[in-house]
PyMOL commands that place a pseudoatom at each C-alpha (Angstrom):
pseudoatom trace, name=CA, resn=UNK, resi=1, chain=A, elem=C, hetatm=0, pos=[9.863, 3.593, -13.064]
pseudoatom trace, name=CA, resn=UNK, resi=2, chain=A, elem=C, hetatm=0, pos=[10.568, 0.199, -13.802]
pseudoatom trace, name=CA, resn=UNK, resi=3, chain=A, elem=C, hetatm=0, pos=[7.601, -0.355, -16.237]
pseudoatom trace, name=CA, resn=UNK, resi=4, chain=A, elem=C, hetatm=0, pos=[8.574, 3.353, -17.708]
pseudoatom trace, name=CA, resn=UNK, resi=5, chain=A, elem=C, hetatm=0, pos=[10.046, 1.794, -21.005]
pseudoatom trace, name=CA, resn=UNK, resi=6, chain=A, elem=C, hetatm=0, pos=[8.065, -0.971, -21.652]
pseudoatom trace, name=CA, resn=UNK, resi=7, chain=A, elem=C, hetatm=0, pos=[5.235, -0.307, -24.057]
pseudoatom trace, name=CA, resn=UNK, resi=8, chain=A, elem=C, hetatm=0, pos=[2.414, -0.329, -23.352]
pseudoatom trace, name=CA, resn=UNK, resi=9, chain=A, elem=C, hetatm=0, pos=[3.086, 0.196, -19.703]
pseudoatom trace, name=CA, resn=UNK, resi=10, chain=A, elem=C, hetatm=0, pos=[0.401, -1.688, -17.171]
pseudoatom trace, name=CA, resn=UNK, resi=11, chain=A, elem=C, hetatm=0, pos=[-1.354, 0.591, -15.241]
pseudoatom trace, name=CA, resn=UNK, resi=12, chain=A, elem=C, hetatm=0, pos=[-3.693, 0.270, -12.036]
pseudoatom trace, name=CA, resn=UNK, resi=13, chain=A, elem=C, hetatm=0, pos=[-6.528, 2.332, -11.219]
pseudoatom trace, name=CA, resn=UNK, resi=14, chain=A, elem=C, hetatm=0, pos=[-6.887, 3.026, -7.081]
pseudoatom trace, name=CA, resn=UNK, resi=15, chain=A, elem=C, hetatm=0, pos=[-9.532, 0.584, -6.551]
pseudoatom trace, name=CA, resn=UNK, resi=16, chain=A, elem=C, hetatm=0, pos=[-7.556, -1.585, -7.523]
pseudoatom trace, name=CA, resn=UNK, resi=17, chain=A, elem=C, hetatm=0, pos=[-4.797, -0.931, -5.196]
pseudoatom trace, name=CA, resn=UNK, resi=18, chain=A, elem=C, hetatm=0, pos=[-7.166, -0.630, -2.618]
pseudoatom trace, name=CA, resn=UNK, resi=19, chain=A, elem=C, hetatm=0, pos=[-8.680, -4.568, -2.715]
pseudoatom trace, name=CA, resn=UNK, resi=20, chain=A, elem=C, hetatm=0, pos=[-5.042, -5.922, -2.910]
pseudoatom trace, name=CA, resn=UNK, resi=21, chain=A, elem=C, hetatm=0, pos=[-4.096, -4.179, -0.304]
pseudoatom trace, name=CA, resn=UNK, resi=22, chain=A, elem=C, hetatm=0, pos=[-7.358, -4.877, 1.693]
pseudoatom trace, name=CA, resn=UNK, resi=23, chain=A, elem=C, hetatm=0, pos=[-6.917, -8.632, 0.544]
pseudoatom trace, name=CA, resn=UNK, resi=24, chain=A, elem=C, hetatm=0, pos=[-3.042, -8.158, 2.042]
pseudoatom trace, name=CA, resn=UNK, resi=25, chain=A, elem=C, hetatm=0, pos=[-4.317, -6.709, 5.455]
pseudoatom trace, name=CA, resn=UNK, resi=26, chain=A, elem=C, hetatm=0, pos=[-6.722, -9.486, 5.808]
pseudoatom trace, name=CA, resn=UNK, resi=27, chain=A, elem=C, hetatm=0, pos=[-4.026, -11.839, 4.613]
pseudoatom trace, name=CA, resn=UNK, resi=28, chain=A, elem=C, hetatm=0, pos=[-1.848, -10.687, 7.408]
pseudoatom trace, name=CA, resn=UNK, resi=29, chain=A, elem=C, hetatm=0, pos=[-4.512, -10.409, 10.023]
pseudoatom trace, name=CA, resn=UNK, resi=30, chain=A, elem=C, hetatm=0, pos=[-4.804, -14.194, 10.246]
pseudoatom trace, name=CA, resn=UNK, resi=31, chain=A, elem=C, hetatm=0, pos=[-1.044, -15.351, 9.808]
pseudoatom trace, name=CA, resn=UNK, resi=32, chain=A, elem=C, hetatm=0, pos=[0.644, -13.088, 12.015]
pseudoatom trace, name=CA, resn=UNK, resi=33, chain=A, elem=C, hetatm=0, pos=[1.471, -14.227, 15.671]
pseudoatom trace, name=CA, resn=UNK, resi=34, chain=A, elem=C, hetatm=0, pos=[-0.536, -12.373, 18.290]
pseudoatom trace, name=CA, resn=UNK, resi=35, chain=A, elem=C, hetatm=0, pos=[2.137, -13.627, 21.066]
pseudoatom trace, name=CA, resn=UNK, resi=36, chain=A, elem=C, hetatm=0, pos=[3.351, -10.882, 23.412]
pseudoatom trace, name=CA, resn=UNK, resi=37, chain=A, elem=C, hetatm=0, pos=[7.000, -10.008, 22.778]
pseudoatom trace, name=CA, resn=UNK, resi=38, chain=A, elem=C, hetatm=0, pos=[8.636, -8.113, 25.459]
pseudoatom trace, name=CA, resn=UNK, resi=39, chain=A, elem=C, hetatm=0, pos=[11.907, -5.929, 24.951]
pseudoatom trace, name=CA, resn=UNK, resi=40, chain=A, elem=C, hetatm=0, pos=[13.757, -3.319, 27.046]
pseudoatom trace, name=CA, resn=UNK, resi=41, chain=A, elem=C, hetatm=0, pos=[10.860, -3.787, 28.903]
pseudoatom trace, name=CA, resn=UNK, resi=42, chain=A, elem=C, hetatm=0, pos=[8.482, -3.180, 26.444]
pseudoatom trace, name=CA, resn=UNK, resi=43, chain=A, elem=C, hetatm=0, pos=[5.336, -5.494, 25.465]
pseudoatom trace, name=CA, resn=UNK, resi=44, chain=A, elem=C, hetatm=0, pos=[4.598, -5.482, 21.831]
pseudoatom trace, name=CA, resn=UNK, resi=45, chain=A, elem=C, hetatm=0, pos=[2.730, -7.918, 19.475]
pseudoatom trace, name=CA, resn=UNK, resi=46, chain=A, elem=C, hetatm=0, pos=[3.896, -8.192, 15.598]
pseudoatom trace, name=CA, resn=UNK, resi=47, chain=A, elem=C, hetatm=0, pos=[-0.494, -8.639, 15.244]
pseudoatom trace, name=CA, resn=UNK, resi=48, chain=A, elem=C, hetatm=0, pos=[-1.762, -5.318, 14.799]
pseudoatom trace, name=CA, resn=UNK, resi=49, chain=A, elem=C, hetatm=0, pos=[-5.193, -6.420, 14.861]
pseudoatom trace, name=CA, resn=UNK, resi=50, chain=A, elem=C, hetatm=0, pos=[-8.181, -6.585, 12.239]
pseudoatom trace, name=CA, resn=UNK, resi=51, chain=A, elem=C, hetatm=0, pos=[-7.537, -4.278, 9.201]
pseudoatom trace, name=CA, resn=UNK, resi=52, chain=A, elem=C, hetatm=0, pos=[-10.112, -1.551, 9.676]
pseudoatom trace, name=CA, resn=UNK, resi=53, chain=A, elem=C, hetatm=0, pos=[-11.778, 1.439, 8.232]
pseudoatom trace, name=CA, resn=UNK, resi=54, chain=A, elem=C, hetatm=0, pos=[-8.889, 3.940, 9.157]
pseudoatom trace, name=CA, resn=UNK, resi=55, chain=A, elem=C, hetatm=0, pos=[-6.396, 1.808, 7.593]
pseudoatom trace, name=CA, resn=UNK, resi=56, chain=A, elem=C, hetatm=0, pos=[-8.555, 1.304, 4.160]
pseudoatom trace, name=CA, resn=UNK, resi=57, chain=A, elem=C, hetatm=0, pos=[-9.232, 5.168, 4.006]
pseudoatom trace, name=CA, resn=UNK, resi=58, chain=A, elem=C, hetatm=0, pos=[-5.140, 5.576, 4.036]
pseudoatom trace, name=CA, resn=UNK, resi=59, chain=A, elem=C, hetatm=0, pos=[-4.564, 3.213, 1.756]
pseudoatom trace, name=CA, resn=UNK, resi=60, chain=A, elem=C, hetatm=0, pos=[-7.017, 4.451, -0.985]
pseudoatom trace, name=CA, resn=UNK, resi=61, chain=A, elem=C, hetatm=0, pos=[-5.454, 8.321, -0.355]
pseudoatom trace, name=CA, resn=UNK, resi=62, chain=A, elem=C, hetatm=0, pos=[-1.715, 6.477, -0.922]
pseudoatom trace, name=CA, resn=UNK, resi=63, chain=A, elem=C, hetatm=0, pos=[-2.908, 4.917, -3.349]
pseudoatom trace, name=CA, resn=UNK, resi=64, chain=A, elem=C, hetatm=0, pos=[-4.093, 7.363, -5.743]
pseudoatom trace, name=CA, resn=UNK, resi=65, chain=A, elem=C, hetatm=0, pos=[-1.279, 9.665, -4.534]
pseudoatom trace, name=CA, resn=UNK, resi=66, chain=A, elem=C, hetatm=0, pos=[1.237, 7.365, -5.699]
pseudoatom trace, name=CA, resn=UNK, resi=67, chain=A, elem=C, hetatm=0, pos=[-0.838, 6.657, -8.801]
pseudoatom trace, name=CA, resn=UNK, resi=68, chain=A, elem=C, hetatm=0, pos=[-1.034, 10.102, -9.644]
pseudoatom trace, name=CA, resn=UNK, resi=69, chain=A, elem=C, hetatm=0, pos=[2.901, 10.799, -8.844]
pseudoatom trace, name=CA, resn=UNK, resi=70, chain=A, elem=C, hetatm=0, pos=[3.890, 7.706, -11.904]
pseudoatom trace, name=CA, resn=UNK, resi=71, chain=A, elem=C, hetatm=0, pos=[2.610, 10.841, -14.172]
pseudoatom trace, name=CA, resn=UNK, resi=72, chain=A, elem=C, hetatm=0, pos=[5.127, 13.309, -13.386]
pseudoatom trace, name=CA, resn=UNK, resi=73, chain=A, elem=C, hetatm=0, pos=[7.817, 12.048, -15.798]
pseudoatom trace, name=CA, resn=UNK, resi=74, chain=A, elem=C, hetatm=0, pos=[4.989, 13.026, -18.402]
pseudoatom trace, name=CA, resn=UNK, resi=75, chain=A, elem=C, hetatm=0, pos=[4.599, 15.913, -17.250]
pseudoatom trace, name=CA, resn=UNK, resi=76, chain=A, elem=C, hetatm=0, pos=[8.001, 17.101, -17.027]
pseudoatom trace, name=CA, resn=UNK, resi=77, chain=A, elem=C, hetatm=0, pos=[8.346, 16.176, -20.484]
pseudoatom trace, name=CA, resn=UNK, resi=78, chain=A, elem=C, hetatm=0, pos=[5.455, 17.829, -21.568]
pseudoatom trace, name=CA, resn=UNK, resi=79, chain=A, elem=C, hetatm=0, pos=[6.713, 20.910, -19.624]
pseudoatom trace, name=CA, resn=UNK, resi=80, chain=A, elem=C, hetatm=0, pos=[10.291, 20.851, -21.368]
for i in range(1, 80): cmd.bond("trace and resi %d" % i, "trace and resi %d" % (i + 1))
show_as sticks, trace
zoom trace
């Protein structure tokens, strides 16, 4: 919505969201600490590990799901 009255408004296809956000995973990958934290008992790391298949797949469907929602004030105007 913040890009709603500019014109022309940028737009990004899902493959595009999909490399930044693969680039961002990576990114985070190798600069997050992999030291144990341990709270209430509980062991956690802030490292979640290498960015993998499962987490590219959900990207890409959030991706074009939220890419496909930035229509619906269109639509709803079309609809009116």
């Amino acid at each position: 919505m913040f890009f709603y009255l500019r014109y022309p408004a940028p737009y990004w296809s899902g493959p595009v969201g999909v490399i930044l956000a693969w680039i961002g995973g990576k990114l985070l990958e190798k600069i997050l600490p992999i030291r144990l934290w341990n709270v209430a008992g509980y062991e956690f790391s802030l490292n979640p590990g290498p960015f993998n298949i499962k987490e590219h797949t959900l990207t890409y469907m959030l991706g074009g799901l939220i890419l496909e929602a930035n229509m619906a004030p269109y639509a709803m105007g079309a609809t009116i």
